[in-house]
C-alpha positions in Angstrom: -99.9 68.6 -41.3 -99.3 65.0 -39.4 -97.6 64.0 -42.4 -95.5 66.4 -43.5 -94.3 66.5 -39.3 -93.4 62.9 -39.7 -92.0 63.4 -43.7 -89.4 65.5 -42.3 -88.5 63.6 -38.8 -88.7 60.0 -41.0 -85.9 61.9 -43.1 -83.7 64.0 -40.8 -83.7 60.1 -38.4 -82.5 59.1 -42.1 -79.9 61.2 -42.8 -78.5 60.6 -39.3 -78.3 56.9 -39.4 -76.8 57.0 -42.8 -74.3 60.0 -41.5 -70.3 58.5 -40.8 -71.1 60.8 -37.4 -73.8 58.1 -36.2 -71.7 55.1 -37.3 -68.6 56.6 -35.0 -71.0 56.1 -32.1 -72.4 53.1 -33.2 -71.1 49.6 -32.1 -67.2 49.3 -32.7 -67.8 52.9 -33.7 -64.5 54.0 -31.2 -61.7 52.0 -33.0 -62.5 53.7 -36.2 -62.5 56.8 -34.1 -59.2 56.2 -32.2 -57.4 55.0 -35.5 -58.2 58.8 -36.9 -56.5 60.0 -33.9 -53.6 57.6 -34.5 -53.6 58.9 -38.1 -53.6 62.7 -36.4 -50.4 61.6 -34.3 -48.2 60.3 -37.4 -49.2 63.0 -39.6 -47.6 65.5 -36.6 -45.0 63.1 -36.8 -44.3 63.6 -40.7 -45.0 67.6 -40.3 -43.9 68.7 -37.2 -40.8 66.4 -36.6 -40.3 65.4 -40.1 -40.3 61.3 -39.1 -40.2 59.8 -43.1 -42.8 62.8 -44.7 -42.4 61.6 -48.0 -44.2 58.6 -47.3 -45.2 59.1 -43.4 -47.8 61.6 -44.1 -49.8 59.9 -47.3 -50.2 56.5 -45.3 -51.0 58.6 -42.4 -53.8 60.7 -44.5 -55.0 56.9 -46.6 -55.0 55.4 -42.6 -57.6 58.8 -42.0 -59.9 58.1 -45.1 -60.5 54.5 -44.5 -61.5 54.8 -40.9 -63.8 57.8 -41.9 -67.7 55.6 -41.7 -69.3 55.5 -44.9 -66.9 56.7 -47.0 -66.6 53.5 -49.0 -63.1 54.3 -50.6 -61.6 51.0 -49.6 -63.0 47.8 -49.1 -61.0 44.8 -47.8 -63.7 42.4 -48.6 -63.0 43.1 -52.2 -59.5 41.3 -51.7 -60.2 38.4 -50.4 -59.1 35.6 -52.4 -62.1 33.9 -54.3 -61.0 30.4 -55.5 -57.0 31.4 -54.4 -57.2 34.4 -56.6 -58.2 38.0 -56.4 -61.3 39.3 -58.1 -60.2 42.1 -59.9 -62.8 42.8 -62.1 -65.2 43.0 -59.2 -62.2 45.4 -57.5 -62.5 47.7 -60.7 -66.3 47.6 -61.0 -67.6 48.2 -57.3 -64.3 49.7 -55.9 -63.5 52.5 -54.5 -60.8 55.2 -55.2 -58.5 53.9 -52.8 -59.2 50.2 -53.7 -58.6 51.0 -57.5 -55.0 52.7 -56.1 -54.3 49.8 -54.2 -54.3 47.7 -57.3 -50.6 49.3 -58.4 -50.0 48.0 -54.6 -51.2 44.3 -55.0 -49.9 44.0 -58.3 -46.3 44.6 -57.1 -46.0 47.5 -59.7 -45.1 50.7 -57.2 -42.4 48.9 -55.3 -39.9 48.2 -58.4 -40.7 52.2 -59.5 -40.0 53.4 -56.6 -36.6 51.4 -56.9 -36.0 53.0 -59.7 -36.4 56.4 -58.7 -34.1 55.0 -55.9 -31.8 53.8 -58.5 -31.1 57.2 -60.2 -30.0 58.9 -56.8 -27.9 56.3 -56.0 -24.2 56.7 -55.8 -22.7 53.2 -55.6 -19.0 54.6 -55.6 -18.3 54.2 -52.4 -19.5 50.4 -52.6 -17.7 50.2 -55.8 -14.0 51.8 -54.0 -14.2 49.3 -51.2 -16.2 45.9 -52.2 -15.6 44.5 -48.9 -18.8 46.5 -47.8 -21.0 43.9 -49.9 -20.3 41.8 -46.6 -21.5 44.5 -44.0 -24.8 44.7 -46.1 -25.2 41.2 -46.3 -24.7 40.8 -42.4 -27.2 43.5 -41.5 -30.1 41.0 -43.2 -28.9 38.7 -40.3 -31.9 40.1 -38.1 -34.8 39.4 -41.1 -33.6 35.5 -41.0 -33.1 35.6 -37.6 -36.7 37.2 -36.8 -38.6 34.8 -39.8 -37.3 31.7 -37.4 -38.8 33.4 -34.6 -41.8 34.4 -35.4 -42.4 31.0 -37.2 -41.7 29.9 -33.6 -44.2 32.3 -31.7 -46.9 30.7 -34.3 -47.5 32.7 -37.0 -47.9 32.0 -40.7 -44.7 31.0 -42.7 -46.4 34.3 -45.1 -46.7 36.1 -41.9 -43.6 35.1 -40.7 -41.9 36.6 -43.8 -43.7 39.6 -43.8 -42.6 40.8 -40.3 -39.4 39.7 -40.6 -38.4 41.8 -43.7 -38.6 44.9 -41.6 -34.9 44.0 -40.5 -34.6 45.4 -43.5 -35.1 48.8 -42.8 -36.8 49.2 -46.4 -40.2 50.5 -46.6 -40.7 49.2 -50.4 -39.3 46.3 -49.9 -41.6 45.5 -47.1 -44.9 46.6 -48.9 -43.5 43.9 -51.7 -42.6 41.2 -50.0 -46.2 41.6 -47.5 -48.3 42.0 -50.7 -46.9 38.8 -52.2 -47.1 36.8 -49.7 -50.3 38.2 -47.3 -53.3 37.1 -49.5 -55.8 39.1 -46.9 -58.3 38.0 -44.6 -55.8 37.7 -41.4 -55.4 39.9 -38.8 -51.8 41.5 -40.6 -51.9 43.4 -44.0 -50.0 44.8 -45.9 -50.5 48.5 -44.2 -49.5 46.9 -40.8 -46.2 45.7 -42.3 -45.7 49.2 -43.7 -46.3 51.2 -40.3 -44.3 49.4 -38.4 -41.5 49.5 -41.6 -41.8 53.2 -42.1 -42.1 53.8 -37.9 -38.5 52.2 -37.4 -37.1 53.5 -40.1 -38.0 57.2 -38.8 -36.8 55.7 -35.4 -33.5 55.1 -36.9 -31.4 57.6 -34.9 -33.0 56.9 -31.4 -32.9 52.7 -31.6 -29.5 52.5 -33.9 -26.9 54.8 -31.3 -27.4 53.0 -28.2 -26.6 49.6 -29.8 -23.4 51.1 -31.1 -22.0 52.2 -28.5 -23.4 48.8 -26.8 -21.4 46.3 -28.9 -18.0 48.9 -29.9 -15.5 50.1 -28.0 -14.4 53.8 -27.3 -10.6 52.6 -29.4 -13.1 50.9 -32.1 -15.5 54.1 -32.7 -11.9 56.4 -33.3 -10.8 54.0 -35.8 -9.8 56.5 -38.9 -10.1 54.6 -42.4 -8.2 55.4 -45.3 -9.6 57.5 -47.7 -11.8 55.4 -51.1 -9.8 55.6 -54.3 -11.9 57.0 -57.4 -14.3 55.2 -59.5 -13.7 55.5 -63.0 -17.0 55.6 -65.2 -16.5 52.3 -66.7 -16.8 50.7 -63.6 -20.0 52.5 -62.4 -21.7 51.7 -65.7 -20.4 47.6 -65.7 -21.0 47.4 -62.0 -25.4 47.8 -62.4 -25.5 45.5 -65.4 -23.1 42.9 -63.6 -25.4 43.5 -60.7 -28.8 42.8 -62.5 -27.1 39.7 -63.9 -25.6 38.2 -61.2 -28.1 38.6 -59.1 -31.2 37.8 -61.2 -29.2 34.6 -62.1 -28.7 33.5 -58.2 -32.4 34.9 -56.8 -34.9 35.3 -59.8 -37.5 36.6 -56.9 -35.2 39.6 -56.7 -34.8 41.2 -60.0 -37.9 42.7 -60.4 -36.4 45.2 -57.5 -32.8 44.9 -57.5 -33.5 45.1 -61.5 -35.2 48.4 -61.6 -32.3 49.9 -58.9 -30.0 48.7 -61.1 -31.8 50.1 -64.5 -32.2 53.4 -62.5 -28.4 54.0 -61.5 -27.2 52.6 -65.0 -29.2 55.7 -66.6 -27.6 57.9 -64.1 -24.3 56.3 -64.7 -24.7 56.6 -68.5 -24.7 60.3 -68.8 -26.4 60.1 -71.8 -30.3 60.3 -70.2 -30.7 63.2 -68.7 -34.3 63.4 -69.2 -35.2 60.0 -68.2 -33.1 60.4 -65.1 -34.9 63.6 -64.3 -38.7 61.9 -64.5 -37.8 58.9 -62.7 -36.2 60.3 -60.0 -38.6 63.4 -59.4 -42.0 63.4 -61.6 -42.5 59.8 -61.7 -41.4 59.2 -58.0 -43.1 61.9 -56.4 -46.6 60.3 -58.3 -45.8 56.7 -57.2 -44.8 57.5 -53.6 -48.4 59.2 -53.3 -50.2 56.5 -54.8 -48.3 53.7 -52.6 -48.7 56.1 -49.0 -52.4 56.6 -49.3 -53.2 53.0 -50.7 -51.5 51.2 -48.0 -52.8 53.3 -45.6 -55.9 52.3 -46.6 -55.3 49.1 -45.5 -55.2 50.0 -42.1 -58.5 49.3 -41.0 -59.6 49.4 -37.4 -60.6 46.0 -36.9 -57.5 45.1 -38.5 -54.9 47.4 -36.5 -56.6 47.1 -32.6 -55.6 42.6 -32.6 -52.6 40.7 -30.7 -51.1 39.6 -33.4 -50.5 43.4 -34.5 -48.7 44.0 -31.3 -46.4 40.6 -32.4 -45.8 42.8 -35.7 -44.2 46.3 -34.4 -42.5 43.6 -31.0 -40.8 41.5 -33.4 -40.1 44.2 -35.8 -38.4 46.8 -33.8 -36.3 42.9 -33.2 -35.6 42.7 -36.5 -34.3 45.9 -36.8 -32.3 45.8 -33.4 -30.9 42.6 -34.6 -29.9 43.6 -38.4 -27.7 46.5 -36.8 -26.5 44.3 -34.2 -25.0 41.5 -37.4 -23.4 44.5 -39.3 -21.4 45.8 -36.2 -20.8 42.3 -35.6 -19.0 41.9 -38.8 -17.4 45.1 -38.4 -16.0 43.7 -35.3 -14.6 40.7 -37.1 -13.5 43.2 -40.1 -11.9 45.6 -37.8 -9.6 42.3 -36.3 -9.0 40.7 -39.1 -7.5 43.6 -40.8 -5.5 44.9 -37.9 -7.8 47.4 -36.8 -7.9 49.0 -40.5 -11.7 49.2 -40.3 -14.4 50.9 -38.4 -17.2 48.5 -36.9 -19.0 51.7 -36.6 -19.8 51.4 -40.5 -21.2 47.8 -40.0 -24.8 49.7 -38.4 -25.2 51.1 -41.8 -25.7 47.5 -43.7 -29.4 47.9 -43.1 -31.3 49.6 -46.0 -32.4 53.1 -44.4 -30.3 55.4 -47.1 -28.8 57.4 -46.3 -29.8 57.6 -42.6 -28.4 54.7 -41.1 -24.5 56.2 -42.8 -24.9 59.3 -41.1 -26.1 58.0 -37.5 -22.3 56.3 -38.2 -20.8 59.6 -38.9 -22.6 61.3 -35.8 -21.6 58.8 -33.4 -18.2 58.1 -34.7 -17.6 61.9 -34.1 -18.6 61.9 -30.8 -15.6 60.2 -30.1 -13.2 61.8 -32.6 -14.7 65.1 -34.1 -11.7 64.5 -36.7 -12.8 61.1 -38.0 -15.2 61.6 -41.0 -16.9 58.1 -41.8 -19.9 59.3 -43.7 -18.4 58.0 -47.0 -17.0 54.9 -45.8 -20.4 54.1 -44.2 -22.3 54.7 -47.6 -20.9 51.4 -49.0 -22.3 48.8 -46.7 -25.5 51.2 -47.0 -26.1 51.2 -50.4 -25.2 47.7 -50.3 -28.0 47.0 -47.5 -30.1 48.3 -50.6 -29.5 45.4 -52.6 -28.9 43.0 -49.7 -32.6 43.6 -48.6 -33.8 43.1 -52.4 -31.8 40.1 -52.3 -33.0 39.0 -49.1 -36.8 39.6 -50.5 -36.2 37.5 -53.2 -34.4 35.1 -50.8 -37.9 34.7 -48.6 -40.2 34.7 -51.5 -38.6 31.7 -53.1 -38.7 29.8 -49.8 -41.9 30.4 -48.6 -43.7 30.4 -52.4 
């Protein structure tokens, strides 16, 4: 009877210390523990307020299932570099779900898709109709070159460096790129720390952009009315993505595996003649690669990864990056709006950074507060779709300096 008494207690002591519940408790057990609240808070976030959903609330649900104890569905161990390289068989043989998703992650392969999908909503009209915006959106990158100096500064990694400072960018694919090709894991930032603080600015866009507008612009500047864009002609908006790819590929080589596949995307919208393609890259496709991409790089988000000082440096100096790549386009708006005898609106500078099309209509809603009449929405599209490319190009830009 003795035996089967202790049978059952040996087993049910068993089951218990192999339960996730036992390992919360355990030592180190409460990071894991506050990170699934922290998950709990962004995914109210996606749901409730609607901060980024698309992508907010799979990194939010990947950051839940790799702080759950004992679910082995991502290991971090599995990516450090053996030799300066990745194992990957060892990744597909002893991974995890996660860790097998997080492969289309590290190999830079869901970025450029999603860039596509990108690519076929993309109206570049407005950019087209006023070219002058290709300045705005090259401004607004002021604050990720700016912030890279900075941070190399405050001691971090040249890699590291890069990685937080291409959240000027206000692009969250752009940032997962750039951070997986340059972060080689093992340090205290990864590749989902870059992405939460990416994706929590960008959802922050209409509370951190307004104040600085109406900071740095005057109440004669904000009623500035612009003339209205002439129309494109089809021949132009099928040239201009080729030209684009070219050009651009030719000047930054590090950039056309994004700007590339934007461009390849709005040239099959453009075209006319690819209706279905159009329709599976911009819906089918997209809606498959943003889920793989949320959850994966949530999964990076380990506890002893997230609760460190030099994650706290990440969302400081990225919310500067940010501040600072809205600050250059009004900046240059300023300079536009002299130069052409107050012809321009520095309001439409803000929307140079790459949050499409967000940033454009916090210009539209705070231009109206001055002028309920003035209707800047389309004017502010250009330097925004431009910010697209000018944070592709600005990518490409880092990843050929820092190798």
């Amino acid at each position: 009877m003795g035996g089967v008494i202790d049978f059952f207690t040996n087993t049910i002591q068993g089951l218990w210390e192999d339960s996730g519940i036992h390992a919360l408790f355990a030592d180190g057990g409460w990071k894991n523990l506050l990170m699934i609240l922290i998950s709990f808070v962004f995914m109210y976030l996606a749901i409730a307020k609607g901060f980024e959903p698309l992508l907010l609330l799979p990194i939010s649900f990947g950051m839940l299932l790799t702080n759950l104890p004992m679910a082995d569905l991502y290991h971090a161990d599995l990516w450090q570099l053996v030799d300066g390289h990745v194992d990957y068989g060892k990744v597909l043989r002893d991974g995890g779900l996660l860790d097998i998703l997080y492969l289309g992650v590290k190999l830079q392969v869901y970025p450029p898709l999603i860039f596509l999908g990108i690519g076929c909503m993309t109206d570049f009209s407005p950019l087209i109709a006023n070219p002058k915006s290709f300045l705005l959106g090259a401004a607004a990158q002021g604050g990720i070159f700016f912030t890279f100096v900075v941070a190399g500064l405050l001691g971090f990694t040249a890699a590291e460096a890069g990685s937080i400072a291409i959240i000027g960018g206000a692009d969250g694919p752009t940032a997962i790129y750039v951070s997986t090709r340059l972060l080689t894991g093992g340090g205290a930032i990864t590749t989902g720390n870059i992405a939460l603080a990416a994706y929590t600015y960008m959802a922050l866009v209409p509370i951190i952009q307004p104040p600085i507008m109406r900071l740095m612009t005057t109440k004669k500047q904000r009623a500035v009315k612009m003339e209205q864009l002439r129309t494109v002609s089809k021949t132009e908006k099928i040239i201009f993505p080729i030209a684009v790819t070219i050009i651009v590929s030719l000047l930054v080589p590090s950039a056309a595996p994004l700007v590339g596949m934007l461009m390849f995307g709005n040239l099959l919208k453009e075209s006319g003649v690819a209706a279905r393609l159009i329709d599976t890259a911009q819906n089918a496709l997209m809606n498959i690669i943003t889920i793989f991409l949320g959850v994966s790089v949530g999964a990076t988000t380990k506890a002893d990864q997230i609760f460190s000082l030099k994650f706290g440096g990440v969302m400081l100096l990225g919310v500067i990056a940010f501040s600072l790549g809205t600050a250059c386009g009004l900046l240059f708006g300023k300079i536009m709006y002299r130069v052409t005898g107050g012809k321009v609106n520095p309001l439409i500078g803000s929307a140079g950074v790459s949050a499409v099309p967000m940033a454009a209509r916090i210009s539209q809603k705070v231009g109206a507060e001055t002028d309920p009449t003035n209707f800047l929405l389309m004017h502010a599209m250009g330097p925004n779709v431009a910010g697209v490319i000018g944070s592709a190009v600005a990518a490409g830009v880092l990843l050929s300096v820092i190798g």
